[in-house]
N, C-alpha and C positions, 0 to 999 in steps of 0.2 A: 783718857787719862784721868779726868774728872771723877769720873764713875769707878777708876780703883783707887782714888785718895779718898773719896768718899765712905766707900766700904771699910779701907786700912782703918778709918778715923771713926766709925760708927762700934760702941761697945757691945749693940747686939749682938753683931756678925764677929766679934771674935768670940763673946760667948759660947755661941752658935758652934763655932771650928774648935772653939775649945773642947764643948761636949762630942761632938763628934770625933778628935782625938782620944779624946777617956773611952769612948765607947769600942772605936776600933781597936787602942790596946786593950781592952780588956778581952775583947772579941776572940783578939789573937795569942792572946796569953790560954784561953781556954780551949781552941783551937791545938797550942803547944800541947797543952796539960793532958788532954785527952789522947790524943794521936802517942804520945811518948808512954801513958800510962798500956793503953788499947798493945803497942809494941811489948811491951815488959809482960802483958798479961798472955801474949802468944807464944810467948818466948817459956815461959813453964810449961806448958803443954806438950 
């Protein structure tokens, strides 16, 4: 229990989850973007 009040309390490590949050949604935003545009463009054909 030490060792996850420590992490809660250290500002690297939310940094750290922070970036790694922006990075997954951006991830998955381009993921959407792609897959939804890739559909719409078979869908003319």
């Amino acid at each position: 229990m030490n060792l996850l009040s420590m992490l809660a309390n250290d500002p690297v490590v939310m940094f750290s989850f922070g970036g790694l949050a922006i990075l997954l949604a951006i991830s998955a935003y381009y993921v959407y973007y792609f897959l939804t545009h890739i559909q719409d463009d078979s869908k003319d054909h």
